[in-house]
PAZAPA-4460 file (N, C-alpha, C; in steps of 0.05 Angstrom, whole numbers, plus 32768, in hexadecimal, padded with zeros to 4 digits):
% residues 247
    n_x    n_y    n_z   ca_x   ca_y   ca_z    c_x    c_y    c_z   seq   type   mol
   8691   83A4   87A2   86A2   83BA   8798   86BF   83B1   879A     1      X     A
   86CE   83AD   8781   86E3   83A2   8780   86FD   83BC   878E     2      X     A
   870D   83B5   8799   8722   83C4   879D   872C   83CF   8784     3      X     A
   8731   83C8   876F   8740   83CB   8754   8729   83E2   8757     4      X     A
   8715   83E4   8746   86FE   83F8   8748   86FD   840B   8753     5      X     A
   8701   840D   8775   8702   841B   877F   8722   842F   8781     6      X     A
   8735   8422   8781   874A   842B   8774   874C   8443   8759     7      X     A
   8742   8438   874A   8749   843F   8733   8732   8459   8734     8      X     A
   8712   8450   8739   8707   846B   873F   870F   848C   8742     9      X     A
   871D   847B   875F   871F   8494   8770   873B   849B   875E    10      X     A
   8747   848E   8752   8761   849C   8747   875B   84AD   872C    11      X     A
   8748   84A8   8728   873B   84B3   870F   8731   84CA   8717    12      X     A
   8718   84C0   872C   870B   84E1   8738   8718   84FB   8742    13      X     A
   8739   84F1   8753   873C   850D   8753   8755   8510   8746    14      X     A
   8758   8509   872B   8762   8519   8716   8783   850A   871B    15      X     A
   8787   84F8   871E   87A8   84E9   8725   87B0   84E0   8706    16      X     A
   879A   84E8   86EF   87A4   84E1   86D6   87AF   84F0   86C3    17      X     A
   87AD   850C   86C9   87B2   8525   86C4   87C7   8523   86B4    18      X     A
   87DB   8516   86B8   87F6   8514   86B4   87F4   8509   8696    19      X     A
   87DD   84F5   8691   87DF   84E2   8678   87C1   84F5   866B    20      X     A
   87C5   850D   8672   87AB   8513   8661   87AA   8514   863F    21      X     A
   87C5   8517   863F   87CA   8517   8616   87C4   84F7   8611    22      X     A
   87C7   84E4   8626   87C5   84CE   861B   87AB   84CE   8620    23      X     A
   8799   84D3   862C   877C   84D4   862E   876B   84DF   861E    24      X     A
   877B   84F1   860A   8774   8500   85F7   876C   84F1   85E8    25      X     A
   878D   84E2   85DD   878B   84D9   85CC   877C   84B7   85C2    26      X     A
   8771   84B6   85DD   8769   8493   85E2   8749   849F   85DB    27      X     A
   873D   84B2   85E4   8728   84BF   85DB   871C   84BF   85C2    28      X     A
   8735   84D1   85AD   8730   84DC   85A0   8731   84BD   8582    29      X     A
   873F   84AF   858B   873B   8499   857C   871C   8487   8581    30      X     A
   870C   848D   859C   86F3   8489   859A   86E0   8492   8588    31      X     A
   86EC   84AD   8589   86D5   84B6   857B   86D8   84B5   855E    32      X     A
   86F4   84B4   854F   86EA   84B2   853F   86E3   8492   8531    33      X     A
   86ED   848D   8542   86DC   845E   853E   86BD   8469   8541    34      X     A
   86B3   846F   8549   8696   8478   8558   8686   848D   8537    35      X     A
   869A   849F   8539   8691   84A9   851B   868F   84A5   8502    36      X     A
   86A6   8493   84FA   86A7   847E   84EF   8692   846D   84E8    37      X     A
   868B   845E   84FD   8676   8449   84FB   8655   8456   8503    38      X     A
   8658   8467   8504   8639   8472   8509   8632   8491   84FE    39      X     A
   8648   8497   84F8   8644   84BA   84E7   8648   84C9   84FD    40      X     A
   864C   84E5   84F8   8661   8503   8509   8641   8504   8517    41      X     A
   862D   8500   8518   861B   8516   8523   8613   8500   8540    42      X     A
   861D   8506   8555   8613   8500   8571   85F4   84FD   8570    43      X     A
   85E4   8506   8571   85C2   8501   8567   85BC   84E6   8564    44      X     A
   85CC   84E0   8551   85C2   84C8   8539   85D8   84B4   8547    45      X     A
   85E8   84B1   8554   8603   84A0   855A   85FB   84A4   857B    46      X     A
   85FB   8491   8581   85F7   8489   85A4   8615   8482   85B1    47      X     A
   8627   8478   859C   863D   8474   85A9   8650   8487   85A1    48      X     A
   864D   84A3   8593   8661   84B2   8595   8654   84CB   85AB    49      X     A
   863B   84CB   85A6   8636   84DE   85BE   863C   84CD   85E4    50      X     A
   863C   84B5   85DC   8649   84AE   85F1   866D   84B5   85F5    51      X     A
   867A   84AE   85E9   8693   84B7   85E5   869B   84D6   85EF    52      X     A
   868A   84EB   85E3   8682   84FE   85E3   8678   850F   85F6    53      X     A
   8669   84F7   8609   8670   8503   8630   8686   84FC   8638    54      X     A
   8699   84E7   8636   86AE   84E0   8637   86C4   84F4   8634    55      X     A
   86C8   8504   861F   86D3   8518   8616   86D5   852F   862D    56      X     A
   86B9   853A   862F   86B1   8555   8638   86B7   8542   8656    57      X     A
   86B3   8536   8661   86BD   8529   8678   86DB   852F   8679    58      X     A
   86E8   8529   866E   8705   852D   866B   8716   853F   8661    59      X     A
   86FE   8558   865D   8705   8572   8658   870C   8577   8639    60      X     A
   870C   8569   8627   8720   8565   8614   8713   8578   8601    61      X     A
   8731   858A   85EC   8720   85A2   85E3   8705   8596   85CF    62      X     A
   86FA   85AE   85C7   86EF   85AB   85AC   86F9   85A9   859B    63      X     A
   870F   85AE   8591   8721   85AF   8580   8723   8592   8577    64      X     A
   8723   8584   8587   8735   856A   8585   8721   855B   8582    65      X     A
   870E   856A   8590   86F2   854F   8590   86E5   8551   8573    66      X     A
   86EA   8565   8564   86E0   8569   854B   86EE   8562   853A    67      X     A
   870A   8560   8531   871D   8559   8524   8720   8533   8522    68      X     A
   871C   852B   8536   8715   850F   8540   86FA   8508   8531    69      X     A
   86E3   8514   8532   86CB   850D   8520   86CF   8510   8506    70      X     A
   86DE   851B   84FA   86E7   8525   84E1   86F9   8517   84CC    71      X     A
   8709   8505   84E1   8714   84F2   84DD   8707   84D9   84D8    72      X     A
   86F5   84D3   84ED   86D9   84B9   84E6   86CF   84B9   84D5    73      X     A
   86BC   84CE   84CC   86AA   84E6   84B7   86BE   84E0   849A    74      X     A
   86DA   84DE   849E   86E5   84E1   8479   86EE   84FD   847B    75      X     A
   86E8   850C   8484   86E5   852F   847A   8705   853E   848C    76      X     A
   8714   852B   8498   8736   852F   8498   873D   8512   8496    77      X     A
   8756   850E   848E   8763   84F5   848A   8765   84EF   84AC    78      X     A
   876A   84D1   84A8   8774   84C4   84BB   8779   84A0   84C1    79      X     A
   877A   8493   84CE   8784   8477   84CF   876E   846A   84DA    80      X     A
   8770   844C   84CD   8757   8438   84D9   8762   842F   84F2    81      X     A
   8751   8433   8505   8751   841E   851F   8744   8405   8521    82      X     A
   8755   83F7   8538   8747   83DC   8538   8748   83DB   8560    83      X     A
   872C   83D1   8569   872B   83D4   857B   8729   83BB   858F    84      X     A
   873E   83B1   85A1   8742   8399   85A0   8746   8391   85C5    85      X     A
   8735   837A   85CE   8730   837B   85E6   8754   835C   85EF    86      X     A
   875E   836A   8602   876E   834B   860C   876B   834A   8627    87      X     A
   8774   832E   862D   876E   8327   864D   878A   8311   8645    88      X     A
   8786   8317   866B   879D   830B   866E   87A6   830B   8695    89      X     A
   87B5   8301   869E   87BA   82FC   86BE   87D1   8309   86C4    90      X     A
   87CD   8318   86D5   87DD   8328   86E2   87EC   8315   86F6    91      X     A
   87F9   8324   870D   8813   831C   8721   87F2   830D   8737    92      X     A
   87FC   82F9   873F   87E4   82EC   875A   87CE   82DD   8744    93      X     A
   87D8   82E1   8732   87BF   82D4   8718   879F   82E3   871B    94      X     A
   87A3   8304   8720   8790   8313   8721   8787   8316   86F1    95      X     A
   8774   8315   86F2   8766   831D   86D7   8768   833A   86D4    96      X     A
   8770   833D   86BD   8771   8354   86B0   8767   8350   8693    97      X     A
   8759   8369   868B   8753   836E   8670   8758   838D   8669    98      X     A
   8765   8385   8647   8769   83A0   8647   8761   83A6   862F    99      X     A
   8754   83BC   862A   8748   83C9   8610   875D   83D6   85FE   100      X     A
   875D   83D8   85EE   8770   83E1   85DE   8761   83F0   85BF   101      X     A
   876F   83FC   85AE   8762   8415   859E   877D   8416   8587   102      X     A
   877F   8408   8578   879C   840F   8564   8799   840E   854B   103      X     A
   87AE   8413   853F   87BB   8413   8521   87C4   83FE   8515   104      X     A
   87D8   83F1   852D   87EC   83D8   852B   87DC   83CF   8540   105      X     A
   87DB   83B7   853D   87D2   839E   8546   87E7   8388   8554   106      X     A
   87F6   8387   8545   8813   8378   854C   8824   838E   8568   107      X     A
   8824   839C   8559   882A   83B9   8577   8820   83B0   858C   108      X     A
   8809   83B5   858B   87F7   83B2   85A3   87FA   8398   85B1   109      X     A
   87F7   8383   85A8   87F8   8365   85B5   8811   8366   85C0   110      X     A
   882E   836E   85B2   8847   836D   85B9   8851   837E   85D8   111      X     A
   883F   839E   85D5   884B   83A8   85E6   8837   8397   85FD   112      X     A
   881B   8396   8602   880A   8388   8615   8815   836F   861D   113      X     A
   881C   8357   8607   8831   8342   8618   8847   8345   8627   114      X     A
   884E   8362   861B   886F   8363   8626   886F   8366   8640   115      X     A
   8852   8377   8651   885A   8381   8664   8846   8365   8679   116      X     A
   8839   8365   866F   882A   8344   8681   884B   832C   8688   117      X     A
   8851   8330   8676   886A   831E   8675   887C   832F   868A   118      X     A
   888A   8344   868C   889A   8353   8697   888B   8356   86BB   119      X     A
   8876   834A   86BD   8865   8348   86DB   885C   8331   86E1   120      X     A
   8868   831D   86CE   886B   8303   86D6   8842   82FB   86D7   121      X     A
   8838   8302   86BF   8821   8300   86B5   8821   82EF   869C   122      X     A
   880A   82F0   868A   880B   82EA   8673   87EF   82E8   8668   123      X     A
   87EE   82E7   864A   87D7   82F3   8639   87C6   82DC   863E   124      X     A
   87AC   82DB   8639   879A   82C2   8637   8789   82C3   8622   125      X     A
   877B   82A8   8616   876F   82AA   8600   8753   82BB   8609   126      X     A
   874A   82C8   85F3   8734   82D0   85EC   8717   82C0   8602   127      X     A
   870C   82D2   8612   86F1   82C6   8623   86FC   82BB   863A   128      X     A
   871A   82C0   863F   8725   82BB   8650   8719   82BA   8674   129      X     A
   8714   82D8   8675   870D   82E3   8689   86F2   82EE   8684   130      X     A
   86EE   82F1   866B   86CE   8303   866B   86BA   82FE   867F   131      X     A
   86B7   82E7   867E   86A0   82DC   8690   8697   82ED   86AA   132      X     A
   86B4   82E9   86B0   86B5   82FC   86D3   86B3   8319   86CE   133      X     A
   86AE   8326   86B6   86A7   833E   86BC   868B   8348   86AE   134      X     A
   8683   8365   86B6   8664   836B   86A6   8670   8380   86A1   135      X     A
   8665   8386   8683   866A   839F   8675   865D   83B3   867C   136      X     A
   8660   83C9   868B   864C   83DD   8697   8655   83FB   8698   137      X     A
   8645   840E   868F   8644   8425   8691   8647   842F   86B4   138      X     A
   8659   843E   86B0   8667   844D   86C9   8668   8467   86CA   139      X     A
   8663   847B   86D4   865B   8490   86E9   866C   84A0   86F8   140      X     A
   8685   84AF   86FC   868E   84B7   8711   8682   84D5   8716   141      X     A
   8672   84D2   8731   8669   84F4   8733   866F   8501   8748   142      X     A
   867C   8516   874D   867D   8523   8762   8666   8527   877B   143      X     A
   866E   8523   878E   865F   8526   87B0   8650   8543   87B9   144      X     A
   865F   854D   87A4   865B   8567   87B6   8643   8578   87B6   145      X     A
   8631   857E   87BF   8617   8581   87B1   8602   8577   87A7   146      X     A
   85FC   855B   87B1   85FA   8540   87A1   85F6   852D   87BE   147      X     A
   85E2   8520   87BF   85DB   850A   87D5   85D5   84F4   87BA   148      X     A
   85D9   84E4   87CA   85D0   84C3   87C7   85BE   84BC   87C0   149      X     A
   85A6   84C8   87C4   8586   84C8   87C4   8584   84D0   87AE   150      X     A
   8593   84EE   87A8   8587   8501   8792   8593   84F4   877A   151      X     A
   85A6   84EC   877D   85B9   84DC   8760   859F   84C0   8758   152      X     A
   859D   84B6   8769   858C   849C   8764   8574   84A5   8759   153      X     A
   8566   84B9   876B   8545   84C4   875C   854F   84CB   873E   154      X     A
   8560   84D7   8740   8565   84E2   8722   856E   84CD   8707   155      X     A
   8574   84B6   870C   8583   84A0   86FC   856D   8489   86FB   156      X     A
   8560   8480   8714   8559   846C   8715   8549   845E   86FF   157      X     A
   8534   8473   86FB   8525   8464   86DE   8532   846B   86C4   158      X     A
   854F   846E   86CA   8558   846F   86A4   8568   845B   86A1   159      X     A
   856F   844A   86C0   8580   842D   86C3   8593   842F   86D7   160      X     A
   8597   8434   86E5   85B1   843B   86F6   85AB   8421   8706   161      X     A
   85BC   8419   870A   85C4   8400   8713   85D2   83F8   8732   162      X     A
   85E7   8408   8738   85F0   840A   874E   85FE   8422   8755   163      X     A
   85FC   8437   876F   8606   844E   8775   8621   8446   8787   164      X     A
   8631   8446   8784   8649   8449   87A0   8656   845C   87AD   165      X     A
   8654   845F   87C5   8650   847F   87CC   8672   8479   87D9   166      X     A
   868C   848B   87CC   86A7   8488   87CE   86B0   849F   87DB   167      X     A
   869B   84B2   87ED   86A1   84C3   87FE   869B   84DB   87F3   168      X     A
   86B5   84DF   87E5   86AF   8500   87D2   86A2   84FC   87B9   169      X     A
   86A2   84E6   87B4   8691   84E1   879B   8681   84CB   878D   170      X     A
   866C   84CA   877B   865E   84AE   877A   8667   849F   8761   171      X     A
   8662   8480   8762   8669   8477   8751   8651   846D   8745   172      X     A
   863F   846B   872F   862B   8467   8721   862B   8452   8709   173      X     A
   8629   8440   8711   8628   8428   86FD   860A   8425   86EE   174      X     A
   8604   8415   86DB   85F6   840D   86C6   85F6   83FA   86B1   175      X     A
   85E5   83F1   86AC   85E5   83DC   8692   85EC   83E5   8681   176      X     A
   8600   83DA   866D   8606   83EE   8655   85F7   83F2   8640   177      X     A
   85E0   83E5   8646   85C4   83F2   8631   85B4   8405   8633   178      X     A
   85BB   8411   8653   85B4   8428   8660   85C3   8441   8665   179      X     A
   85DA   8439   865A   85F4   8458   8655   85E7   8471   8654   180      X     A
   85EC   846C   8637   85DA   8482   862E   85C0   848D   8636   181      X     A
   85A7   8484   8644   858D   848B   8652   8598   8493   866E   182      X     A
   85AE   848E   8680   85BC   849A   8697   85C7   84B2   8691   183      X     A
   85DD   84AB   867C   85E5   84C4   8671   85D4   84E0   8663   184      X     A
   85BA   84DA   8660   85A3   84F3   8658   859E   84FC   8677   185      X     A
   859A   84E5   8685   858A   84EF   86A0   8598   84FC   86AE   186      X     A
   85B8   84FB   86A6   85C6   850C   86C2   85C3   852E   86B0   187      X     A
   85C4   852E   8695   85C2   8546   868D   85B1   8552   8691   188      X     A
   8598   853F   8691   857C   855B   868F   8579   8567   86A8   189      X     A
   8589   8558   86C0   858C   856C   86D9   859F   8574   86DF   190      X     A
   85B9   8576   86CE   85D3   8589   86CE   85E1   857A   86E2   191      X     A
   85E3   8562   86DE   85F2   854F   86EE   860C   8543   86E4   192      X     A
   8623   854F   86E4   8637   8545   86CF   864C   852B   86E0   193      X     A
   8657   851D   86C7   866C   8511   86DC   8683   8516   86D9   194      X     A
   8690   8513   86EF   86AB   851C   86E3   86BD   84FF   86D1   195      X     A
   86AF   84F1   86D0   86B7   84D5   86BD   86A4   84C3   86B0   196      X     A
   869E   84C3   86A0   868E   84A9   8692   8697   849C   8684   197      X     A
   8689   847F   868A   86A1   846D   8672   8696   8457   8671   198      X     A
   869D   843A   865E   8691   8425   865D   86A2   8415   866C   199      X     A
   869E   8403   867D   86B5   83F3   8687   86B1   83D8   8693   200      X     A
   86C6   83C7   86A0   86C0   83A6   86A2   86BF   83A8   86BE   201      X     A
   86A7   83A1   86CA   86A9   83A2   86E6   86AD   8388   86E8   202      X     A
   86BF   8375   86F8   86BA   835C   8703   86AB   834C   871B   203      X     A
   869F   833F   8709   868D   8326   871A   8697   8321   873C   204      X     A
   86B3   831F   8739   86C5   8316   8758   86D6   831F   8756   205      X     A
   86DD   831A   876A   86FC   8332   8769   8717   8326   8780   206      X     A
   872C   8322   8775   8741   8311   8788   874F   832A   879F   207      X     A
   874C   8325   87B7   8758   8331   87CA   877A   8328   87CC   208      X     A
   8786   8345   87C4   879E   8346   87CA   87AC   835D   87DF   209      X     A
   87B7   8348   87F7   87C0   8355   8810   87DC   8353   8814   210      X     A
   87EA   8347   87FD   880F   8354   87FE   8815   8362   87F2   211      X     A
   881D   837A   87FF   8827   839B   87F9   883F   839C   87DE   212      X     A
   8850   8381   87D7   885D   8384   87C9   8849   837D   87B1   213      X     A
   8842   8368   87B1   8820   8357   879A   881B   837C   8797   214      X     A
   880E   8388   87A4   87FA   83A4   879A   8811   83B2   878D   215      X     A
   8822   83B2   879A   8837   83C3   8783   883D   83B7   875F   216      X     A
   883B   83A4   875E   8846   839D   8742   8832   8395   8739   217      X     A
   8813   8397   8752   8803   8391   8735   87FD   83B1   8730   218      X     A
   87F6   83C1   873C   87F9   83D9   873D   880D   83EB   8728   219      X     A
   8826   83E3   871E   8832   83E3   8710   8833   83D8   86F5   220      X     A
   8826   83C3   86F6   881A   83B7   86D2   880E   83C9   86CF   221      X     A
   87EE   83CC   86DB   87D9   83DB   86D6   87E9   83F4   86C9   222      X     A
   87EE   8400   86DA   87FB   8425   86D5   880A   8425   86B5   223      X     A
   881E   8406   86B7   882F   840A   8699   8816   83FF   8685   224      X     A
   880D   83F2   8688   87F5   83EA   8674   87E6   8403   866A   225      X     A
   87DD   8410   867D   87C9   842B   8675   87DC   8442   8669   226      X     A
   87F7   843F   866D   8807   8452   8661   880D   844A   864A   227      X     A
   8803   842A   8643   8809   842B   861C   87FD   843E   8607   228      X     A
   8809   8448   85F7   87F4   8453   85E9   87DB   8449   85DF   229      X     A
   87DF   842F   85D6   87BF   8422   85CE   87B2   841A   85DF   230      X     A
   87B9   841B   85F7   87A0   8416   8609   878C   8427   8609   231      X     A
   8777   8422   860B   875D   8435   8614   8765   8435   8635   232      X     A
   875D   8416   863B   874C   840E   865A   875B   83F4   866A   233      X     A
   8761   83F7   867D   876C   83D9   868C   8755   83D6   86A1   234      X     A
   874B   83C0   869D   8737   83B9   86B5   8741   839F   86CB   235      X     A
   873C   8397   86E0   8740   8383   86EA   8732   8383   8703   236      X     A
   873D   8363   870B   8725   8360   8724   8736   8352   873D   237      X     A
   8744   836A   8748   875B   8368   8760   8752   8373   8774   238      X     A
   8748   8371   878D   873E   837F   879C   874C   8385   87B8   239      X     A
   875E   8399   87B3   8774   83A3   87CD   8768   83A8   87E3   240      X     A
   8781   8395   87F5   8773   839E   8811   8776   83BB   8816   241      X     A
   875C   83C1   8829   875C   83E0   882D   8772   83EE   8838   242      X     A
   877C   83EB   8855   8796   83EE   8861   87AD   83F4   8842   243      X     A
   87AC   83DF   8834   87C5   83E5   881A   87B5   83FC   8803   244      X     A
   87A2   83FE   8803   8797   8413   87F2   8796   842C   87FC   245      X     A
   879A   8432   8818   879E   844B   8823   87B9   844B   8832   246      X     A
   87C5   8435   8827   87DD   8444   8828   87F1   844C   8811   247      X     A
***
């Protein structure tokens, strides 16, 4: 369990993103309609917009928007092509980072993502860079409350669930990402919601960093990276000492 991971979890689970929720909207809502787009408006028939689609209702996001967004994919309101574009690259301590991205401009995107790797004394890397060290996997955040360890696992296990991590007030639920979607039926048919679902890069290893100034500025890429607009996702594989993560 990488520190980065567990970080970012728990910053997620109890709601510390609040602040960027229009940008959450809008990093969404460009899912879905890439998702509707390439597989048609009807969730049924499309595996990866009804994935998207717990994503959404995860994140509270109206109907309004979630429909207007398919409508846009669908042809049936105007709107702009996306291009959906993965970079990597080394952070401050030569920690790996990758970051997902979702745009219009292309040139935008590379520019503002170099700018700030560069500005943290980082920099971009070619393509397959870092992949290796991570696995693409369906993730899980579910609330504790009501909810044992046992009962989450009986309920997941034969649809793929992969690994449970129990983060106190809440679990973390990993999976193969060929198994998303068959986890994601199984938490519904017993009214098991999460408060997050998502696709993401877990890493293979993970570099321990124990200088308080190092956690601040990598800590600080991360945060300006996820505040681009074209970002979707920053993943990495930094694993803070605990003492510096609680504090």
């Amino acid at each position: 369990m990488s520190g980065h991971s567990k970080w970012a979890t728990i910053k997620r689970h109890k709601g510390a993103l609040d602040a960027k929720r229009g940008k959450i909207f809008s990093v969404i809502s460009k899912e879905i309609t890439i998702a509707a787009k390439n597989g048609g408006g009807d969730p049924q028939f499309n595996p990866r917009l009804r994935t998207v689609l717990l994503k959404a209702k995860s994140s509270n996001m109206p109907n309004d928007n979630i429909d207007r967004a398919i409508k846009k994919g669908t042809g049936e309101l105007p709107g702009v092509s996306y291009d959906e574009l993965v970079y990597e690259g080394y952070g401050p301590a030569g920690i790996g980072i990758i970051v997902e991205v979702t745009t219009d401009n292309k040139n935008r995107s590379v520019s503002e993502v170099r700018s700030l790797f560069t500005k943290f004394g980082g920099n971009l890397a070619g393509a397959g860079a870092l992949a290796f060290n991570f696995q693409r996997m369906g993730q899980f955040l579910i609330s504790a409350e009501n909810l044992t360890e046992d009962k989450l696992m009986e309920v997941t296990i034969d649809a793929g669930a992969d690994d449970i991590i129990n983060h106190g007030d809440h679990f973390e639920l990993r999976c193969p990402l060929a198994d998303y979607d068959n986890v994601s039926a199984a938490l519904e048919k017993v009214k098991i919601e999460a408060s997050e679902s998502a696709v993401v890069y877990i890493p293979n290893s993970t570099m321990k960093i124990e200088d308080a100034d190092m956690v601040k500025k990598i800590l600080k890429l991360v945060d300006s990276l996820e505040d681009l607009e074209d970002v979707k996702a920053v993943h990495s594989n930094y694993d803070i000492a605990t003492d510096l993560l609680e504090g």
